[in-house]
C-alpha positions as CSV (number, residue, x, y, z in Angstrom):
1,X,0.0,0.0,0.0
2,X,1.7,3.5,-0.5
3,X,2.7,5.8,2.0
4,X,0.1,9.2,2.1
5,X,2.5,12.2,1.2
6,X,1.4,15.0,3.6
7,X,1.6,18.8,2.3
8,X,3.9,21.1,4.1
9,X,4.0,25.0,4.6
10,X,6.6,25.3,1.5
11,X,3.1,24.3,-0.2
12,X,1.2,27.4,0.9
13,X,3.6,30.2,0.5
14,X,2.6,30.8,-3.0
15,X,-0.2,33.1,-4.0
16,X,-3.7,31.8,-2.8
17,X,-5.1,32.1,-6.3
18,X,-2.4,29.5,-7.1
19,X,-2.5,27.4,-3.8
20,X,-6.2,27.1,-3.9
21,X,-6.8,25.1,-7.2
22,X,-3.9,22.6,-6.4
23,X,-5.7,22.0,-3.0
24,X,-8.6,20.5,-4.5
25,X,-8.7,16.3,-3.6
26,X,-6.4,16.9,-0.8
27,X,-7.8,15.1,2.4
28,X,-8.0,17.1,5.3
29,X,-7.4,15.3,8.9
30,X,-8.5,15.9,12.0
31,X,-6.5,13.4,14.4
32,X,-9.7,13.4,17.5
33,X,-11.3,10.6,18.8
34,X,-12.8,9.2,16.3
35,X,-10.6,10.3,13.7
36,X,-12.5,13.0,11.2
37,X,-11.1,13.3,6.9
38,X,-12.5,15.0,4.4
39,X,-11.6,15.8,0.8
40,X,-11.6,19.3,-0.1
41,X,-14.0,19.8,-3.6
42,X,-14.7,23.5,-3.4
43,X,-12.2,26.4,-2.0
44,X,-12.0,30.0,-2.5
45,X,-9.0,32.5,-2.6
46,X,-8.3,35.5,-1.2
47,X,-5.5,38.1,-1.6
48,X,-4.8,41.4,0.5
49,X,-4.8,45.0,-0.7
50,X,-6.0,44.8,-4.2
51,X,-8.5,42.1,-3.8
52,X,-12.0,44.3,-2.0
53,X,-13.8,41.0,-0.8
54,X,-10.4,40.3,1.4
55,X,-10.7,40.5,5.0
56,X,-7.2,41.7,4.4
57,X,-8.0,44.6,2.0
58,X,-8.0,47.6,4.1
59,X,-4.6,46.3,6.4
60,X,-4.2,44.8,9.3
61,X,-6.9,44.5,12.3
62,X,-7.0,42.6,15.3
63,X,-9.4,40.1,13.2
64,X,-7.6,39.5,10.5
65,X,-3.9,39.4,11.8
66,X,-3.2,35.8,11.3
67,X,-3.7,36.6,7.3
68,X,-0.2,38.7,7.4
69,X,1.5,35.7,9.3
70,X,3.7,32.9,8.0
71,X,1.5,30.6,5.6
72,X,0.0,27.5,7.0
73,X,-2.2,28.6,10.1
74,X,-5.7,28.8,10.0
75,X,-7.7,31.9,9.9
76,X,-11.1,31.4,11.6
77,X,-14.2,33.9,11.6
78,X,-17.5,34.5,12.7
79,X,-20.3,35.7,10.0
80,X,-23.8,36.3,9.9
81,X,-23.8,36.1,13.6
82,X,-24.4,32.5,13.5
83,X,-21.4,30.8,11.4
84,X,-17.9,30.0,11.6
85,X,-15.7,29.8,8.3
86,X,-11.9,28.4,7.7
87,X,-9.2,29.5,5.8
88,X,-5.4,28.3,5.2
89,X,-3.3,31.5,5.0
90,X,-0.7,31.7,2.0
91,X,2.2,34.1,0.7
92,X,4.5,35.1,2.5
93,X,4.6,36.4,5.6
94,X,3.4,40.2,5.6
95,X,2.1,39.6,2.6
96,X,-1.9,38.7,3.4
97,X,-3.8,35.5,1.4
98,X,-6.2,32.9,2.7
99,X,-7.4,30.1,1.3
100,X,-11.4,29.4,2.4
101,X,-12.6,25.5,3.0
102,X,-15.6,26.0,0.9
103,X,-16.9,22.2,0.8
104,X,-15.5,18.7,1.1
105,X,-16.3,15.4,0.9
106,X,-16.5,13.3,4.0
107,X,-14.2,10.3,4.3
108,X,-13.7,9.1,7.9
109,X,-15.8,9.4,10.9
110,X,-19.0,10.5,8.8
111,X,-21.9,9.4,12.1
112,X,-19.9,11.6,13.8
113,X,-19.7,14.5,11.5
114,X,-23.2,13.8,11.5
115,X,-23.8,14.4,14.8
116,X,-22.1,17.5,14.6
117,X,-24.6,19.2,12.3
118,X,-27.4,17.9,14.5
119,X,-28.5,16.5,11.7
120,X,-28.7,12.2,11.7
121,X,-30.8,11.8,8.7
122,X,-28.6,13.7,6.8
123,X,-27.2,12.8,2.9
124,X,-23.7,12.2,2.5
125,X,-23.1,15.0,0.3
126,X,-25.1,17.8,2.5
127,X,-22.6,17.5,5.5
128,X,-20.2,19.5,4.2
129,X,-21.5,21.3,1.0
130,X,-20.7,24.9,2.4
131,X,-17.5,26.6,4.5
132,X,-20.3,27.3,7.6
133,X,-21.3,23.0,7.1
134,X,-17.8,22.2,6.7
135,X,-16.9,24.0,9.8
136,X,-19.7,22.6,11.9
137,X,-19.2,18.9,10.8
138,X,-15.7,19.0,12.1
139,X,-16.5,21.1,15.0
140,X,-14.3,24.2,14.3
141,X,-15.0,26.8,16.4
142,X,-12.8,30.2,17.3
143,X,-10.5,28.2,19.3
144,X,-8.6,27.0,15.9
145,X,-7.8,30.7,15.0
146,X,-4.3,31.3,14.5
147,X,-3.1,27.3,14.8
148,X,-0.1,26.5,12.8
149,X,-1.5,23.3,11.1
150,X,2.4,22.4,10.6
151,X,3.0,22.9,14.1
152,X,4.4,20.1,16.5
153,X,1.2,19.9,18.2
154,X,-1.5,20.4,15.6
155,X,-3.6,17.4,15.4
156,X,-4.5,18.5,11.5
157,X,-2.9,16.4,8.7
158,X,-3.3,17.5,5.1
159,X,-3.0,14.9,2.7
160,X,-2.1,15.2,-0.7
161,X,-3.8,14.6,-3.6
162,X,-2.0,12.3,-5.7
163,X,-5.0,11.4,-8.1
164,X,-5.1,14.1,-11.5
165,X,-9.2,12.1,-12.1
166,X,-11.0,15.0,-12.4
167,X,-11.5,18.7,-14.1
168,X,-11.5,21.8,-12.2
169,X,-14.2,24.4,-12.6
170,X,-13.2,27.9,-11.9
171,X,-15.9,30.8,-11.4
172,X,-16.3,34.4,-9.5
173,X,-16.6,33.7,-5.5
174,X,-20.0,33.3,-4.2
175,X,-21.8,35.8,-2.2
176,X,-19.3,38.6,-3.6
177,X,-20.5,41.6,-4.8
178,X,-18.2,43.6,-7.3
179,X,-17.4,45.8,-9.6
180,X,-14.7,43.7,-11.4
181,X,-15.6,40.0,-9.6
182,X,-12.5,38.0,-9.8
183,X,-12.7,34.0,-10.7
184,X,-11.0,32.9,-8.1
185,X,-13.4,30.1,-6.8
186,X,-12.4,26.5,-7.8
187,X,-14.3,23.1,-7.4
188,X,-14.0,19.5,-8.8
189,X,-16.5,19.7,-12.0
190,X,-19.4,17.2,-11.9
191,X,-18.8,16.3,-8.0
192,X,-22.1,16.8,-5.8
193,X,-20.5,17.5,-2.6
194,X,-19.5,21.2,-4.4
195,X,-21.7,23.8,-2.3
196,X,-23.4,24.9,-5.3
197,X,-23.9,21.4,-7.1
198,X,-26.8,21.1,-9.9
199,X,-26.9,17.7,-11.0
């Protein structure tokens, strides 16, 4: 059986309109009890001062700090009120990017992602279909902001994908209003667990 090959930080310190694309069909760990994987099938990018839907676009703030760090940590927020969302930051460090966990494709542990969403009856391909979903299912909270995924003590894995089985669709972010909408959202074609599937 081959050996998984795990990214590493070197893999993130490129732009994130670059790192996000090659991201898609690498399995995202979770090391808990039970053990929680998912494939990533949908992720957005975001720059820093010349992208307006950034978090990062009008500097630093106390919120978005971890985006001007060293690449590899995850940037967590709050939205609506109500929802939590997760990025991997990219570049280099001062230079803000962030890649957002848009959907994925549960692997391992899937009764328990389940649980997680409150939801038992739930399809396969609705646990994770959305960055909020995504979030819930593997119960990331504001406790993960600013952890170095490649740290000693991270209990997050990210494996690589190794498999080239699939097209990539590119199109402008969802839910981002303007003037000159950049196509920097990226999903496996054809796959249902995408956030905005239409079979």
């Amino acid at each position: 059986m081959p050996r998984e090959k795990y990214l590493d930080r070197k893999f993130f310190t490129n732009e994130p309109e670059l790192v996000a694309p090659k991201l898609l069909g690498a399995t995202l760990v979770v090391e808990s009890s039970p053990k929680l994987a998912l494939e990533l099938v949908e992720v957005e990018a975001y720059g820093g001062a010349l992208d307006v839907a950034s978090h990062a676009f009008r500097g630093m703030t106390k919120r978005n700090e971890v985006m001007f760090g060293p690449a590899g940590f995850l940037y967590v927020y709050f939205t609506y009120g109500m929802h939590w969302c997760a990025n991997i930051t990219c570049s280099k460090e001062g230079v803000p990017g962030a890649v957002l966990l848009r959907a994925g494709m549960p692997a391992e542990g899937i009764s328990t992602m389940r649980r997680n969403r409150n939801r038992d009856d739930i399809k396969d391909q609705d646990i994770a279909n959305g960055p909020a979903k995504l979030c819930q299912a593997l119960k990331v909270d504001g406790s993960w902001n600013g952890l170095d995924i490649f740290g000693r003590t991270s209990n997050i894995k990210l494996v690589a994908n190794e498999s080239t089985d699939f097209e990539i669709g590119q199109s402008n972010r969802i839910g981002v209003r303007e003037e000159n909408p950049l196509p920097w959202r990226f999903f496996i074609k054809d796959n249902i667990f995408v956030s905005k599937y239409r079979g």
